[in-house]
C-alpha positions, 0 to 999 in steps of 0.5 A, a space after each residue: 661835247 657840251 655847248 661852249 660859247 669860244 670852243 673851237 669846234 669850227 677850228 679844229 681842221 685848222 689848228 691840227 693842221 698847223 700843230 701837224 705842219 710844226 710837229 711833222 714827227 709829234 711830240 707834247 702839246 699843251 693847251 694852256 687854257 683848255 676848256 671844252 677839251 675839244 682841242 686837246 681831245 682832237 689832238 690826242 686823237 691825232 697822236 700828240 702826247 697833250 697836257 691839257 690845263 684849266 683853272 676851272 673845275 669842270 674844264 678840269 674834269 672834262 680835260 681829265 676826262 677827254 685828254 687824260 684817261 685812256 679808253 682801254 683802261 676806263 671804258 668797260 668801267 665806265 659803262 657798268 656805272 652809267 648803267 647802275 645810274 640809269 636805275 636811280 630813283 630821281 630825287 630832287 635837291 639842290 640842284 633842282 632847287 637852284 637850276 630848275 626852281 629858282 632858276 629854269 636852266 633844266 626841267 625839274 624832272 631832269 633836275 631830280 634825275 641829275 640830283 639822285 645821280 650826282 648824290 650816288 657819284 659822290 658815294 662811290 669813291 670812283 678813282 679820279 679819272 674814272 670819277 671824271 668820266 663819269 661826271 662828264 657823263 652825266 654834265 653831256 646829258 644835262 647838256 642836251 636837255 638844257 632851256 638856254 641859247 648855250 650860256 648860263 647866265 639867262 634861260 628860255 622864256 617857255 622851255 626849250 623843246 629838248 628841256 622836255 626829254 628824259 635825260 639820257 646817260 652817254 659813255 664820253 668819246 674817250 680815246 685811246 692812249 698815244 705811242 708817245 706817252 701819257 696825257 695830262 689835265 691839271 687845275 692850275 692858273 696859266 701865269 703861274 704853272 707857265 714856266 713849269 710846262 715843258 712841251 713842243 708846242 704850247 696852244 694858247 687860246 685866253 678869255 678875251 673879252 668881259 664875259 667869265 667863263 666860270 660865269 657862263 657855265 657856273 652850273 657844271 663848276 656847282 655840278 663837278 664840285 657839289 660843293 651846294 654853294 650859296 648862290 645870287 641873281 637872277 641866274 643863281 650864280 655861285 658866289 665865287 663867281 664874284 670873287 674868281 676874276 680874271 685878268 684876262 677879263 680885264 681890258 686893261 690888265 689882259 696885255 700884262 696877264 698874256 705876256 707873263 704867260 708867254 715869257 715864261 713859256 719855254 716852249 720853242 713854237 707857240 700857237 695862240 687863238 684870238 678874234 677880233 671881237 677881243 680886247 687885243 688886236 693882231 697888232 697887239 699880239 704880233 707885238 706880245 710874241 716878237 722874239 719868240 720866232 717866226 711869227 705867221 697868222 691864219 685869218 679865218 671869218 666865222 658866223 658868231 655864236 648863236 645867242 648873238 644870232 637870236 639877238 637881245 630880249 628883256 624878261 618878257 621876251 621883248 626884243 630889245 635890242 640889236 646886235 652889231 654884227 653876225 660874224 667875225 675874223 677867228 685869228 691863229 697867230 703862229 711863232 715858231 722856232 724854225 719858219 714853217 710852210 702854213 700856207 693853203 691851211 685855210 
């Protein structure tokens, strides 16, 4: 799966831990702000019915992709056009012109090859989940041969040592479908479709600082879309990224944006991921969900993402600054309707 600044990879032991402690017998589980889909895609694997949701389109696409569509049916599919593509000719575009050009996230011989695949993609009129597949496909493979420290908004100063390898085309680990019924994506803002998700247990894990994701991996919302938008700065950023703000990148309107989520919810147990570095603290939370049950929280520290690791440099490479701290507390606040034995989980 493609590197997420916020996935949950570290936590997915613990988090299906929890689901399994709540729902014993399974069930429908909805991941409200699904991103990577590593969770989703995690607990699908464990047997969950799950509704995945994302208002990004390239969330949408790997959540379609990962959650949604079912290896029996899209595999064998799959693999023939991820087959046809290989044998594209690379022929550069747009994407090379933004990404490789303007901007250095991708060598320019990987950018030809994504602009030839991409344009070919865009001609076959694939069914959407099989279109998702393949899509992810190809943004895994883009993925492995990028110049950046995992985020968008900046790239390397001299290429990466993995931005000089050939990109190569992956089938996605897609799962098989669950005894409980279909899975789900959708593309839809977690305020409004909240009161209109039916399931077990809803998964909450909400931006929780300044950073956007839609700004953070502008170039997979561009790649899923193709839509060639007018771009800015330094990084080539989609206009819209200026336009699609969040309120749960605001500090002051993040605590009003995450109670709206979670009073409409009608869901009887409730997991919600948060970490310290967040503009709401555990007491903050603990408030948010009083009234929804038994209210529980898992505190679990974890090494922060790698590009705070590397530290801060200007454009010329100079480091320029120093980064507070290395690690930081990942937080699973748990209400449930009945209490639950979570001990032991971490």
């Amino acid at each position: 799966m493609i590197k997420y600044i916020g996935s949950k990879r570290a936590l997915l032991g613990q988090v299906g831990s929890v689901v399994q402690r709540i729902l014993p017998e399974g069930g429908r589980v909805c991941d409200l702000f699904s991103g990577s889909s590593r969770v989703g895609h995690s607990l699908k694997k464990q047997g969950f019915q799950v509704w995945s949701n994302d208002h990004n389109a390239y969330a949408h696409t790997l959540a379609t992709a990962y959650v949604q569509a079912d290896r029996e049916l899209w595999a064998d599919k799959a693999e023939t056009i991820l087959a046809e593509l290989r044998e594209i000719k690379p022929e550069a575009g747009w994407f090379t012109r933004m990404f490789c050009e303007e901007a250095r996230f991708f060598h320019p011989d990987n950018g030809a090859r994504i602009d030839a695949m991409r344009e070919h993609i865009e001609r076959m009129d694939l069914e959407p989940e099989l279109k998702a597949v393949v899509l992810v496909a190809l943004m895994e493979a883009a993925d492995r041969v990028d110049s950046t420290a995992g985020l968008q908004m900046a790239y390397m100063k001299q290429w990466a040592p993995r931005a000089l390898k050939p990109l190569q085309l992956r089938l996605p680990d897609i799962l098989p479908s669950v005894a409980g019924g279909p899975c789900i994506a959708t593309r839809a803002d977690a305020v409004e479709i909240a009161p209109r998700i039916e399931a077990d247990l809803v998964y909450l894990d909400p931006p929780y600082n300044q950073h956007s994701y839609l700004a953070n991996y502008h170039c997979w919302e561009s790649l899923v879309l193709w839509d060639k938008p007018e771009t800015y700065g330094v990084a080539r950023k989609r206009v819209d990224v200026r336009e699609r703000k969040s309120d749960f990148n605001s500090k002051p309107r993040i605590k009003a944006a995450l109670k709206s989520v979670i009073d409409g919810l009608s869901a009887p147990n409730l997991v919600v991921s948060f970490n310290d570095e967040g503009y709401l603290d555990r007491e903050d939370m603990e408030a948010l969900l009083e009234g929804h049950g038994h209210v529980q929280v898992l505190e679990i520290p974890r090494p922060r993402y790698v590009g705070a690791r590397i530290g801060i440099h200007n454009l010329k490479g100079e480091k320029v600054g120093a980064v507070g701290r290395l690690r930081n507390v990942e937080r699973l606040f748990v209400a449930t309707e009945k209490p639950v034995d979570i001990s032991g989980i971490v």
